[in-house]
ChimeraX commands (.cxc) that place a marker at each C-alpha (Angstrom):
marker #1 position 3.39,-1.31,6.62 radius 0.5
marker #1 position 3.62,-3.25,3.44 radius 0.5
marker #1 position 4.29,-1.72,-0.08 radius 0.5
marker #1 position 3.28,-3.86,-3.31 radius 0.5
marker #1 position 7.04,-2.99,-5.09 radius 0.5
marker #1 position 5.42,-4.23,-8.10 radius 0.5
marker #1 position 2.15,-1.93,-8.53 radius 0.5
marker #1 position 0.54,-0.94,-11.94 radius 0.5
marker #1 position -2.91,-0.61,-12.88 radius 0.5
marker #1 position -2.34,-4.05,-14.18 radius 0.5
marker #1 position -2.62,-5.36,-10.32 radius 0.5
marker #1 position -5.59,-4.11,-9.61 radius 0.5
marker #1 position -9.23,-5.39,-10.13 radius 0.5
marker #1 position -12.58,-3.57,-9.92 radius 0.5
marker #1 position -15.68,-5.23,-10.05 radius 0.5
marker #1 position -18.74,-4.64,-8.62 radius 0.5
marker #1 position -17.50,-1.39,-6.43 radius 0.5
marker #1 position -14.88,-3.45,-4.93 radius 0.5
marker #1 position -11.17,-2.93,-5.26 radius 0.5
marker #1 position -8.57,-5.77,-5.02 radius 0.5
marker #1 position -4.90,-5.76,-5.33 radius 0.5
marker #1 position -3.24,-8.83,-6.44 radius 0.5
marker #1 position 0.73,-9.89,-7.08 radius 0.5
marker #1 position 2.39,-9.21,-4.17 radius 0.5
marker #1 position 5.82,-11.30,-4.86 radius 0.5
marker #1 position 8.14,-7.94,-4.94 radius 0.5
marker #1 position 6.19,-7.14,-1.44 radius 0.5
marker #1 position 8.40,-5.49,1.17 radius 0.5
marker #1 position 8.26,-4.06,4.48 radius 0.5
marker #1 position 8.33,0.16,4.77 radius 0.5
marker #1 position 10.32,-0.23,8.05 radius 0.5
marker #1 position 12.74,-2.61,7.43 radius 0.5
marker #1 position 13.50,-1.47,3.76 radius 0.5
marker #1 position 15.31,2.10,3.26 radius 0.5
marker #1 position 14.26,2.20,-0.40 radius 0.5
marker #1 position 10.90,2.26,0.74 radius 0.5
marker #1 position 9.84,5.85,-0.06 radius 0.5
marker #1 position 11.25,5.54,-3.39 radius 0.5
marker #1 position 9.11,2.14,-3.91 radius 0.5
marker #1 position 5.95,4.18,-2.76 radius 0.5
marker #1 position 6.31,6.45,-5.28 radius 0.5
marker #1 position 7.02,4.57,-7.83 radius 0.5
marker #1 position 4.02,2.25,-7.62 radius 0.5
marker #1 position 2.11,5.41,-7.34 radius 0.5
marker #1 position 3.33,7.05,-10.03 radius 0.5
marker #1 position 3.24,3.60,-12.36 radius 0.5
marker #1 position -0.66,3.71,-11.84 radius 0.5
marker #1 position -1.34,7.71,-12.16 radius 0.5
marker #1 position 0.34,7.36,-15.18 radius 0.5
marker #1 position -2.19,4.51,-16.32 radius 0.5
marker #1 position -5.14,6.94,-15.09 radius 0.5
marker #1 position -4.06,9.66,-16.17 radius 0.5
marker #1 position -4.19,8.54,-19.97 radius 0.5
marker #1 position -7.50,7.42,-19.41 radius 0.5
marker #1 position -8.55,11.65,-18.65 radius 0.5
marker #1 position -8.24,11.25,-14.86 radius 0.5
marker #1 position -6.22,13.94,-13.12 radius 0.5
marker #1 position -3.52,13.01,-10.77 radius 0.5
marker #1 position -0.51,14.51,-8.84 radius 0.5
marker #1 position 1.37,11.19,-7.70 radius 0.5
marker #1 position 3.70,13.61,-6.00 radius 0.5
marker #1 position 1.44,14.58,-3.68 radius 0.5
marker #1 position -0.56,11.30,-3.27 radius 0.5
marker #1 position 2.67,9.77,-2.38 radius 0.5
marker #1 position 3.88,12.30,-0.30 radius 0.5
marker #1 position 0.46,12.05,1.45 radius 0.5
marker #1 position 0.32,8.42,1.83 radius 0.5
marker #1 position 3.89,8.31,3.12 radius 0.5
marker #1 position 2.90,11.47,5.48 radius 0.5
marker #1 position 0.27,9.04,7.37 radius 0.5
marker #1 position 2.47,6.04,7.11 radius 0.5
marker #1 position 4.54,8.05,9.40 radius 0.5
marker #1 position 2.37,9.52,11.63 radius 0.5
marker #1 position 0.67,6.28,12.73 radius 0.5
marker #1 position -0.74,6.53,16.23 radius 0.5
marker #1 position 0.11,4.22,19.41 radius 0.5
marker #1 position -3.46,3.18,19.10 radius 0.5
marker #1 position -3.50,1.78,15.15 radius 0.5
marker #1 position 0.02,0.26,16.33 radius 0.5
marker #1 position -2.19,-1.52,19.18 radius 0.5
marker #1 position -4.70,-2.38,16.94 radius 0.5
marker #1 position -2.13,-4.15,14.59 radius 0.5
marker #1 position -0.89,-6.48,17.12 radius 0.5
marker #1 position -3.86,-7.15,18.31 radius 0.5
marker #1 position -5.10,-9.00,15.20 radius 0.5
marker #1 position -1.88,-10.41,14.42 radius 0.5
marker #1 position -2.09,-11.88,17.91 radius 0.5
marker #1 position -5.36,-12.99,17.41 radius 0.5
marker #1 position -4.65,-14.83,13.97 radius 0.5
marker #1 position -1.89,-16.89,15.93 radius 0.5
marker #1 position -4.02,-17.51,18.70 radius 0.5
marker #1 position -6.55,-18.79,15.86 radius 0.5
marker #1 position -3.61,-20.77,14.06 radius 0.5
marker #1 position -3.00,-22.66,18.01 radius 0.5
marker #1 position -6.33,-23.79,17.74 radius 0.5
marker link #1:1,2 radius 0.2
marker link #1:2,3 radius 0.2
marker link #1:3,4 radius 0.2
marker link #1:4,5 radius 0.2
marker link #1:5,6 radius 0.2
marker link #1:6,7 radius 0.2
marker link #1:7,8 radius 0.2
marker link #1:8,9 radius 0.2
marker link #1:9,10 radius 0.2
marker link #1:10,11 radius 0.2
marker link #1:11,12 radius 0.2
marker link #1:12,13 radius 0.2
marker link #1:13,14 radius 0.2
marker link #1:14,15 radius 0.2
marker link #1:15,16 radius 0.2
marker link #1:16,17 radius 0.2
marker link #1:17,18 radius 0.2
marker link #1:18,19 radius 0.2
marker link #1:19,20 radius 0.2
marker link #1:20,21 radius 0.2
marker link #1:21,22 radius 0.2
marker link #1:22,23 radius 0.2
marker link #1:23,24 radius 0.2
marker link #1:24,25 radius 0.2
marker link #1:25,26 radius 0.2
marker link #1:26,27 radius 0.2
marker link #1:27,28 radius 0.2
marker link #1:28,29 radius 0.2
marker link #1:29,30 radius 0.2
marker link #1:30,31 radius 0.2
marker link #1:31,32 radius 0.2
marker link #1:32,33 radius 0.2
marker link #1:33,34 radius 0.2
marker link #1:34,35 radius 0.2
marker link #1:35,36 radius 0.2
marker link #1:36,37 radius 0.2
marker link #1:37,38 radius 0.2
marker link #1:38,39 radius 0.2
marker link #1:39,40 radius 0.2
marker link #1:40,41 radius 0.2
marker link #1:41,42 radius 0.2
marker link #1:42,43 radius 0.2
marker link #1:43,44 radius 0.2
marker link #1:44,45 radius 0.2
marker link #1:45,46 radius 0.2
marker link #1:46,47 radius 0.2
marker link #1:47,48 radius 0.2
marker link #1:48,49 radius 0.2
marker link #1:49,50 radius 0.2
marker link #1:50,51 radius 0.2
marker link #1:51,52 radius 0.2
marker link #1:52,53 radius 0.2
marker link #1:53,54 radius 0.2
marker link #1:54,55 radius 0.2
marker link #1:55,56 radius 0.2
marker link #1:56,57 radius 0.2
marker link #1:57,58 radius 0.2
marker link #1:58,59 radius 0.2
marker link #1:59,60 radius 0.2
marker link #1:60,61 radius 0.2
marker link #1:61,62 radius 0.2
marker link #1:62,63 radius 0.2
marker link #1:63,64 radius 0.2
marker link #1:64,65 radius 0.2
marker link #1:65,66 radius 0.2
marker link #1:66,67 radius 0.2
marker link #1:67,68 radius 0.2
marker link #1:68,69 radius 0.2
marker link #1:69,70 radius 0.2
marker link #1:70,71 radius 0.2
marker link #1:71,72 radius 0.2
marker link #1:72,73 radius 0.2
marker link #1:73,74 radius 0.2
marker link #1:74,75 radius 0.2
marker link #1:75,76 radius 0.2
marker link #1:76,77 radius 0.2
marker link #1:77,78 radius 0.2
marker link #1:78,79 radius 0.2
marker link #1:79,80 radius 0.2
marker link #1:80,81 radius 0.2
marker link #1:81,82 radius 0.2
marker link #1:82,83 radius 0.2
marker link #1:83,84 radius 0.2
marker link #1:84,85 radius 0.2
marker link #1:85,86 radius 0.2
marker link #1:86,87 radius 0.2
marker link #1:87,88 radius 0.2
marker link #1:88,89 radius 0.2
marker link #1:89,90 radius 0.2
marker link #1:90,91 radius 0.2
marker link #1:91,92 radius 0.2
marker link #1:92,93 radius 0.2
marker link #1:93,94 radius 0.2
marker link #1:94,95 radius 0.2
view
């Protein structure tokens, strides 16, 4: 439920087949924030923009229609699974 606000290919690392995303002070929720949408696609299109000079095709249109699309469309059950492991890290925190 978290968008980076901040994104560019500048924030994220590759190495060795792994992916990480790093910066996150400009962080805010998608539910609570009504720019949020806006803030999607702009991240998005900050790093097709990067890819794209490097000869990579991309339509951040679509990718950030598509991401938003199953942001909104999130099941009962992946809402369930949320809470459950924010549950569990407090439990863990009580410890």
């Amino acid at each position: 439920d978290m968008i980076h606000g901040d994104l560019s290919a500048y924030n994220i690392l590759y190495w060795a087949d792994e992916m990480t995303i790093i910066d996150f002070p400009q962080v805010t929720n998608a539910k609570g924030n009504s720019n949020a949408r806006f803030i999607l696609s702009r991240d998005v299109r900050r790093v097709c923009e990067y890819f794209q000079l490097q000869g990579v095709s991309a339509n951040p249109r679509a990718l950030a229609d598509h991401l938003w699309q199953r942001f909104q469309a999130r099941s009962a059950n992946d809402i369930l699974a949320d809470l459950s492991r924010t549950l569990e890290t407090f439990d863990q925190d009580d410890a």
